[in-house]
N, C-alpha and C positions, 0 to 999 in steps of 0.2 A: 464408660470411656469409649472413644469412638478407636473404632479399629481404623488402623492406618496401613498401606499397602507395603510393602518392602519398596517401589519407586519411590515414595510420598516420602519415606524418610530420609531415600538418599539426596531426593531435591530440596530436602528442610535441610539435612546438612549442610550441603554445597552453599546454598545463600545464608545459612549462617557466620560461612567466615568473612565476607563483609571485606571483599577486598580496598575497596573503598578507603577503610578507614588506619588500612597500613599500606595506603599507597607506595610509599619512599623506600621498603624491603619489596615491595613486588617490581617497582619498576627500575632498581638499581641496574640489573643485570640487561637491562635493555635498551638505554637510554644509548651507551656508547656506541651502538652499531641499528641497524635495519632487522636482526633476529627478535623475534619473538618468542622464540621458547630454546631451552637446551634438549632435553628431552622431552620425546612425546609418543604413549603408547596406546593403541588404540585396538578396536577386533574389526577394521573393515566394513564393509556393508555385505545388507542381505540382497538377495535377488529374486524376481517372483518365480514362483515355483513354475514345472512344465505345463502347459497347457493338457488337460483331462477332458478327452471326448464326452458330450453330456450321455450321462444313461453307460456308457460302453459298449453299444449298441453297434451292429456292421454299418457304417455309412457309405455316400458315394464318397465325402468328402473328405482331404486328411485333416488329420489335426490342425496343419497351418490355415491350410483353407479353412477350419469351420469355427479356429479361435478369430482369423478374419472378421467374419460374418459375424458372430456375437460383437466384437467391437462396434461395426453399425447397427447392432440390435440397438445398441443399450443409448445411441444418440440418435434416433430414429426419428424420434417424435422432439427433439431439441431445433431451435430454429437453427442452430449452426449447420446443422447437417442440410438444411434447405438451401443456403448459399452455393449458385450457380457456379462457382469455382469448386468450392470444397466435394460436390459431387463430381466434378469433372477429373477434379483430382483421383480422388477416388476410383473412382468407375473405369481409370486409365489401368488400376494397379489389380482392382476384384470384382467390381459391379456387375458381371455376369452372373455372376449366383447371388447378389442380393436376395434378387425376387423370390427364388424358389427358399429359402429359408430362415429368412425374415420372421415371419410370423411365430416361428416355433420358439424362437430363442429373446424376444421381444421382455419377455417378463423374466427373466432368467434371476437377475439379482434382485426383483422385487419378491419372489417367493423364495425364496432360502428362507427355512424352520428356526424358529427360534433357537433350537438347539445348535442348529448348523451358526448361527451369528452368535452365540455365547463360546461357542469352539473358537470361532476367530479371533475373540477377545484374547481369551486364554492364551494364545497361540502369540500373539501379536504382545502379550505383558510380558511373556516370557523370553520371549526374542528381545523386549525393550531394555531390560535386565543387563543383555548382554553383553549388546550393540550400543543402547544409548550415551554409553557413557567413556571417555578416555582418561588419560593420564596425562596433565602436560606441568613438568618438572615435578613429579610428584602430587599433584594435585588434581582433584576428580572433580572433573566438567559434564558437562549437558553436552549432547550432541544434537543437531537441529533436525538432518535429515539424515536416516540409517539405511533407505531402502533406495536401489537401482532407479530410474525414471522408469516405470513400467510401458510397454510394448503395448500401440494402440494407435490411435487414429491422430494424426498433428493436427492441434488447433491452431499453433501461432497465438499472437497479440493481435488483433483489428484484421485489416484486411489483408491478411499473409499470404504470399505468393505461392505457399507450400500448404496451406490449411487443405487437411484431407488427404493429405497424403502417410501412407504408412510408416508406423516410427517403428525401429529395431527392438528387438530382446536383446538387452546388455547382458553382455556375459562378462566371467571374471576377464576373459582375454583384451577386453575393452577399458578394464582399472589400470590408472596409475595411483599408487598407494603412497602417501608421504609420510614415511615414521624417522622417531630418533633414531643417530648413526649407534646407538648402543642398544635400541629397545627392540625386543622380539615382534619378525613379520608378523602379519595377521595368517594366520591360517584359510586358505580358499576353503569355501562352506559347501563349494560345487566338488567332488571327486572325480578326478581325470581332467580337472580343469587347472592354470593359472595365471597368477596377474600379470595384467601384460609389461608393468615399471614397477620396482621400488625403486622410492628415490626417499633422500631427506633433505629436504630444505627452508631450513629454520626461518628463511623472509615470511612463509608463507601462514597461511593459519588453516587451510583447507587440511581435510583430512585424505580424503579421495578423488581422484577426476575421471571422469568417462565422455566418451563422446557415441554420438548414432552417426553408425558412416554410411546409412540411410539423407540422411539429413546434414552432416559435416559441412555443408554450405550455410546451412542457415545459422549456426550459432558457433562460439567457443566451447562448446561443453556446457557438462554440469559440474557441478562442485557438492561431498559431502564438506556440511560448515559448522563451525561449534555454534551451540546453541542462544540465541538473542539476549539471555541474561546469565552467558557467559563472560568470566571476567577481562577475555578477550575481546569479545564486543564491545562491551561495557565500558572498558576504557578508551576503542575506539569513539564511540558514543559520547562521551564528555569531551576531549580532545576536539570533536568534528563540532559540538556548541563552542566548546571556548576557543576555536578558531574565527569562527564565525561571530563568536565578541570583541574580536581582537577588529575583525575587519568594522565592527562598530565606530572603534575607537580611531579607525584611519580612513573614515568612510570621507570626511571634507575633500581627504587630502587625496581620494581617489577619485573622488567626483570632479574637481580639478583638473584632473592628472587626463582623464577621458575630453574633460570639455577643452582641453587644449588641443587634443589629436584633432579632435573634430573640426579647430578652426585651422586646421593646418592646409597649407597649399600641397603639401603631397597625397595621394587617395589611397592609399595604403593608410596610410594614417588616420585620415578622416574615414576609412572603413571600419579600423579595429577602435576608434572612439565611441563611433553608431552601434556599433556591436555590440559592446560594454554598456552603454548605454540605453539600449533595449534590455540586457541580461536583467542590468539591476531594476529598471523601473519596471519591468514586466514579469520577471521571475521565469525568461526564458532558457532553456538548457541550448548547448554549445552550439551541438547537430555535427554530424559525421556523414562521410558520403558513405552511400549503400550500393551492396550487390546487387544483381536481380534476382537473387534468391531470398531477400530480405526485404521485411515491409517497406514501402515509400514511407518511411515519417521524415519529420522536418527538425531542424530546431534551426536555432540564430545565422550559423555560418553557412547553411546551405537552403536558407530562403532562397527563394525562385519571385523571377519580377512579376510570375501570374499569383503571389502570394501576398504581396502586397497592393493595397489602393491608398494613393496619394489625394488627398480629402483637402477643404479647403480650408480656415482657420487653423491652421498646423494642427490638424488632427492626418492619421492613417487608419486604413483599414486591414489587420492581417485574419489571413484566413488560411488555414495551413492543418495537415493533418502531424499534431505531435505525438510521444511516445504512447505507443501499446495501442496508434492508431485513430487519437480520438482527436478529435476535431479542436482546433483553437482558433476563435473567431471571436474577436477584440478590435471595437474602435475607438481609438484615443487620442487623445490630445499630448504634443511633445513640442520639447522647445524647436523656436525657431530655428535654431541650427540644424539640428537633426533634421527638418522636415526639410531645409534648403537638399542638404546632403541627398537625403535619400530620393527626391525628386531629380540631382543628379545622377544618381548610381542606377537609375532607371531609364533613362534619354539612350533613345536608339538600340535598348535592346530590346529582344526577343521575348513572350512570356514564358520559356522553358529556360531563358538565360539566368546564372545567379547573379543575384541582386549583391550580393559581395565576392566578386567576382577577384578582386585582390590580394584575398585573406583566406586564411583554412583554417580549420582545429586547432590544427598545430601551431599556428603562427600567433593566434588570438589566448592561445592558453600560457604562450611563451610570455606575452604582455602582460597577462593577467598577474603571471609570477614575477615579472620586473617591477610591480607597484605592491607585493606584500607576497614573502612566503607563503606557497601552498595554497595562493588563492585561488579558486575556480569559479565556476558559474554555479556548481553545485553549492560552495559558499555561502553564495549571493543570496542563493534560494534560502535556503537554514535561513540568514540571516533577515532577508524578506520578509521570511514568516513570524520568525520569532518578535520582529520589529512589530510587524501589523500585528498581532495576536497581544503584545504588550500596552500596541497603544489605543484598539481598543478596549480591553480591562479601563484603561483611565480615562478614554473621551465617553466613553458610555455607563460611568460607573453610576449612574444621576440615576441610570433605571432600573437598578432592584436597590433594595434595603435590606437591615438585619432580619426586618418579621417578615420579610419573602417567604415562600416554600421554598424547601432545597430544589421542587420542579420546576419551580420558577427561573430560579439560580440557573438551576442545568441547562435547561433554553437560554439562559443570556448568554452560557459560554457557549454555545453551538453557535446562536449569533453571531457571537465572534470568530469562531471557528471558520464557518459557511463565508468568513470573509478572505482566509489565508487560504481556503480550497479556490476559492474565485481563482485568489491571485495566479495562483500555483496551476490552475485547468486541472485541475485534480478533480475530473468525473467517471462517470459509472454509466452504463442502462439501468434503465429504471428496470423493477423487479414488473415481470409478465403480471401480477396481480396485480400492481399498483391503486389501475382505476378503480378497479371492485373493492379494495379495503379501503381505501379514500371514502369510496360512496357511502359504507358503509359507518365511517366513524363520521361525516357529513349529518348522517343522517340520527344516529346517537347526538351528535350536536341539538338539531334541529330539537329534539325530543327535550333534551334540556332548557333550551331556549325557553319550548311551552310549556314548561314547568315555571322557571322563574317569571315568566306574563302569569300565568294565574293566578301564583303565588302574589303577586303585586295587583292585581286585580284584586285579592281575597282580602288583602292588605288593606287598601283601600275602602272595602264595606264596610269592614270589621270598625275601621275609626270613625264611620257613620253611623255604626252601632246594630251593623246588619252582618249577618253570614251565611253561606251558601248551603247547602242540605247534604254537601258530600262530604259526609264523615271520615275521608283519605286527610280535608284540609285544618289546617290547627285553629282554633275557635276563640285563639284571642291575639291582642295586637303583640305582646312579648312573644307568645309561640310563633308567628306569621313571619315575625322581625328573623326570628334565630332560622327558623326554615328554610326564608329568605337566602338571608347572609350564605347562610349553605349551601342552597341552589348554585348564587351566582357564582358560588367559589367552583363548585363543579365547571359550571356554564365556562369558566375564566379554562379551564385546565385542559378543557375538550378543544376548546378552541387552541389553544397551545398545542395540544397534540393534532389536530388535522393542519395549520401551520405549520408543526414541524416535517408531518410525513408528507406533505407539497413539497417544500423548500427545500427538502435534502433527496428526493425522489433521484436527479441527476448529479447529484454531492456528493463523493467520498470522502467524509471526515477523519477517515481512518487514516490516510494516507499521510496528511502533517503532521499527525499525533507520532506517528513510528518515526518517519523519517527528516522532520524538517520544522518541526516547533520544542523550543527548548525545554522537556517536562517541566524544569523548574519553577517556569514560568507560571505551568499550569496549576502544578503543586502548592507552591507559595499563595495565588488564588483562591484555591479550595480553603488552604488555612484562613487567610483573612477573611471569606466570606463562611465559615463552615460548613462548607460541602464536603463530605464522604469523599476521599479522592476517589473512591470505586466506583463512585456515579460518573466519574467522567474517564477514565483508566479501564479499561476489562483486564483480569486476571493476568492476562499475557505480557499487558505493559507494566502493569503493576512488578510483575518479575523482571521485567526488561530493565526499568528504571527503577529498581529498588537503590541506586546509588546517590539518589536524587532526594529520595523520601526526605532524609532529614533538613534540606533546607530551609531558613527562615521566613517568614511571612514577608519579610519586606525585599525580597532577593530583589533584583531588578538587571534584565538582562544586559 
């Protein structure tokens, strides 16, 4: 029997009860107001222990200073740390003793003894035990994240105006803790320390919040959150697809409701038409103005006139850097209205002027909920994807069959996939190896290749009634045939795989699957073509969406 951990069985419990399927007793008590739970007890989070001089050895440096320095050991040799800001950043706060210490502390986390990395396990299972799990009305959840942001070097998202600069050691003084007004505080795990708020407030679902007042400019905090195939989540998570079916079902009478603003004689109007009308057919997010302590990213409302190019056959050019910094650079074709409009909205100004210059966040999200509760752009997206991912399943179903390989299978839905990432700009950098593992499965290619030419060469003798002297090849036209077939099948799968690792090198497929394609979708798939939903699910979503599992072959979003 396989031994099982003491966490293993409390996560087999938890998604045993299968809230799912007694929805109507779980969500009774909720429905009537904004709370999400009555009571909720939890143990807090941990924080990383004090920084331990290496060796214990007299140095020139203190502690703070030489846990510093290791922070730039350990991204030394990372390209981030080579970006002309992030050193500049840096070099403002410590760079003066880089040089001299560098070297020593360089390999620090690579040499730890196997024993010292089987201690952290241990260390780190038992802490999970304690910390990962709450109580919320009686019922034992998953907690996501148990441990403080740890103290080190800000990366940021893309090109952050704060990358490289030093982030704080959160201390308990920096929690606010949100428990039931009945359930016992969490105990501070630091002694002579405490938290800096209890509070309880049932809207909420976070467990913890802290903030770096290093950093306080650039974000809201962090949040501890219950875990992704929490029944918290989880029903957010259904709710957030069946809203986004709902907009399905009103989408004529939205697409309407925009193409009228747009022919409208007031520009307030004909901005938040264009608006909406870029969200849906582009799957563009809202956009909010930013600090200058916060990346330049873009979205819809705060395009800039140097973000667009007015093209000729009612196409535009947008070029603009979206969230977490990466580039979205799209030329398309739109109706002629929109292309009148925006050739308007662009006369006489500025290239650093906005291009909706009428409308904000607020005003555009206000419209958005005048035409369907709770609809957003985020919506749109869900729904965007869910649409394209459904409707290729059915315009490209002509290209696999029942006697495909399941690998076959798998690459059709990446296919499909790699086309909801398009829409969505949902990219990645490519992995530093890329070229070198490319080359090399290129070249296994190649190698297969001349396999199946000989083998068809060999073929070919053998029905003349000749064959070759190299005892490797089969010596008759039925062996030659079967070897064959084999080769190519190989030949067929190789080449499948260096097409897939091209085509998704700048792809993140991951990102529709968690957030923005309806699993059902995918699930219901898997069943009608029999694929393992594991081959397209890893472990995580498999737990995330286990509320989905059981739907039918024919769901249809």
């Amino acid at each position: 029997m396989q031994k099982v951990s003491s966490q293993q069985a409390i996560d087999t419990n938890i998604q045993a009860k299968k809230w799912w399927e007694r929805e109507a007793e779980v969500q009774q008590d909720h429905e009537k107001g904004k709370n999400k739970w009555k009571a909720l007890e939890h143990h807090g989070v941990t924080f990383f222990p004090a920084y331990q001089p290496h060796g214990g050895k007299p140095m020139d440096l203190t502690p703070e200073q030489e846990e510093i320095c290791n922070w730039w050991a350990q991204i030394v040799d990372q390209d981030f740390s080579k970006k002309p800001l992030v050193r500049k950043n840096f070099e403002k706060s410590f760079i003066e003793l880089f040089d001299q210490y560098l070297s020593d502390y360089k390999e620090i986390r690579k040499n730890r003894s196997t024993q010292e990395k089987k201690k952290e396990i241990e260390e780190k299972q038992k802490q999970d035990l304690i910390y990962k799990y709450c109580l919320i009305d009686g019922e034992l959840e998953k907690i996501s994240n148990i441990i403080v942001e740890p103290p080190g070097i800000f990366r940021g998202r893309g090109e952050h105006p704060l990358a490289g600069k030093l982030k704080s050691r959160i201390m308990p003084e920096h929690v606010t803790v949100n428990v039931g007004p009945e359930d016992p505080i969490p105990a501070c795990p630091l002694g002579g320390h405490s938290w800096k708020r209890i509070i309880s407030n049932p809207e909420a679902t976070w467990l913890c919040h802290f903030k770096d007042e290093r950093l306080e400019k650039s974000n809201n905090g962090k949040y501890v959150q219950l875990a992704a195939d929490s029944r918290i989540k989880g029903e957010n998570d259904r709710k957030k697809y069946e809203k986004a079916r709902r907009l399905k079902k009103n989408i004529d009478s939205i697409k309407r409701n925009y193409q009228e603003k747009m022919r409208s004689q007031d520009v307030v109007d004909q901005q938040l038409g264009v608006c909406t009308y870029l969200i849906d057919k582009l799957a563009l997010r809202v956009g909010n103005e930013k600090g200058e302590d916060e990346a330049d990213t873009v979205g819809c409302c705060s395009l800039k006139v140097k973000n667009i190019q007015i093209e000729e056959n009612n196409q535009i050019t947008l070029d603009f850097l979206g969230k977490d910094s990466i580039r979205y650079l799209n030329t398309v074709e739109v109706e002629a209205k929109v292309h009148q409009n925006l050739k308007s909205f662009v006369q006489g100004k500025n290239p650093d002027d906005e291009l909706f210059d009428r409308i904000n966040a607020s005003k555009l999200n206000d419209y958005l909920k005048e035409m369907m509760d709770d609809l957003s752009a985020k919506v749109f997206r869900t729904y965007n994807a869910s649409v394209t991912l459904q409707n290729q399943f059915q315009e490209k179903d002509n290209k696999i069959s029942e006697i495909d390989t399941i690998e076959k299978k798998v690459q059709f839905y990446e296919e499909c996939n790699r086309e909801v990432a398009r829409l969505c700009n949902h990219q990645k950098e490519a992995n530093k190896n890329h070229d070198e593992q490319l080359l090399k499965m290129k070249q296994v290619q190649t190698e297969k290749q001349e396999k199946v030419t000989q083998l068809e060469q060999e073929l070919a003798k053998l029905k003349k009634g000749k064959s070759s002297n190299d005892p490797k090849l089969p010596k008759t036209v039925d062996l030659c045939l079967t070897a064959l077939e084999k080769a190519r099948a190989q030949l067929e799968l190789q080449e499948m795989r260096v097409k897939k690792k091209d085509e998704n090198k700048n792809l993140a497929l991951g990102t529709s699957k968690i957030n923005y394609m309806d699993p059902r979708i995918s699930i219901s798939w898997c069943k009608q073509k029999e694929v393992p939903i594991e081959k397209i699910f890893q472990p995580t979503l498999m737990n995330k969406f286990t509320w989905a599992m059981n739907i039918e072959p024919d769901y249809e979003f």
